[in-house]
C-alpha positions as CSV (number, residue, x, y, z in Angstrom):
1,X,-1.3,33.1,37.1
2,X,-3.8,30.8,35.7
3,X,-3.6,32.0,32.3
4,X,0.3,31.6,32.4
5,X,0.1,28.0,33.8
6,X,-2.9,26.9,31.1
7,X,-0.5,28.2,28.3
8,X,2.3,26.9,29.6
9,X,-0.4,23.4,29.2
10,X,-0.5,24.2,25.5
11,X,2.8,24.7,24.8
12,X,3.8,21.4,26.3
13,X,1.2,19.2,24.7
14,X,2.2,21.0,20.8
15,X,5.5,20.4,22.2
16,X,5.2,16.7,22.5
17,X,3.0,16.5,19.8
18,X,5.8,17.6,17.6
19,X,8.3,15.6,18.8
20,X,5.7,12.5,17.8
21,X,5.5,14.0,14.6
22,X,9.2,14.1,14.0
23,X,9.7,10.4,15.4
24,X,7.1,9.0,13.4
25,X,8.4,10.9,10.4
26,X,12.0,9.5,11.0
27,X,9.6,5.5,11.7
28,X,8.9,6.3,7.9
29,X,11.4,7.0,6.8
30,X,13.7,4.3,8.1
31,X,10.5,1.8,6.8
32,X,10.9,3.4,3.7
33,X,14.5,2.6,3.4
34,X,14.1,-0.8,5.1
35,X,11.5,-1.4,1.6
36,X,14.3,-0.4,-0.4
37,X,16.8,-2.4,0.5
38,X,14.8,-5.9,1.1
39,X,14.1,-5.3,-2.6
40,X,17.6,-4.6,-3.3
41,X,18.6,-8.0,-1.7
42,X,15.3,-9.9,-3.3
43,X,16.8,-9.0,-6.6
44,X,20.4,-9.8,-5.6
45,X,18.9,-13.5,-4.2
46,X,17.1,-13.8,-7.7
47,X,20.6,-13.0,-9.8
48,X,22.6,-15.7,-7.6
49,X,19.6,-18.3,-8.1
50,X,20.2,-17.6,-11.9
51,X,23.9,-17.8,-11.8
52,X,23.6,-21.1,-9.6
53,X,21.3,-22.4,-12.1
54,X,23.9,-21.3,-15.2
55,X,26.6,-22.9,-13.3
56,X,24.5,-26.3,-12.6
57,X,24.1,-26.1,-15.9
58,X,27.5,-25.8,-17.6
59,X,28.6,-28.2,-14.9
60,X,26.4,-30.7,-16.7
61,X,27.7,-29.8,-19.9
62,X,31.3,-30.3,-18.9
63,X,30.0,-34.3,-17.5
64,X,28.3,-34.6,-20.9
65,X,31.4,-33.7,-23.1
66,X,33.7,-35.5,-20.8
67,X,31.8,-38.9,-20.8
68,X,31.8,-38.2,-24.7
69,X,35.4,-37.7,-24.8
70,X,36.2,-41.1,-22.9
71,X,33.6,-42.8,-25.2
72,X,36.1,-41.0,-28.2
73,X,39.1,-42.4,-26.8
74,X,37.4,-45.5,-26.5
75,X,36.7,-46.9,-30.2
């Protein structure tokens, strides 16, 4: 009976040892993907600070070339 109950020892510690495996595997994995997308949205963030910046931009132009236009009318 002893053997049986000393096996029955092993096959429960490879049996939880498994299942640690497998949930660290799946901890990887989802950390893996968790990587992916915080890059994805670092290089979404850096295309909308470049569009803002664009857009502060052609708002500027548009001040410049109206204040130009009322100087026109002006003379």
């Amino acid at each position: 009976m002893g053997i049986f109950s000393e096996e029955l020892k092993i096959m429960d510690r490879n049996t939880v040892q498994l299942m640690i495996d497998e949930m660290q595997d799946e901890i990887d994995g989802m950390k893996e993907l968790l990587g992916q997308k915080d890059k994805q949205q670092s290089q979404k963030d850096e295309a909308l600070r470049r569009k803002e910046e664009l857009l502060l931009q052609k708002e500027e132009k548009i001040k410049q070339l109206e204040k130009r236009r009322e100087e026109l009318s002006l003379t």
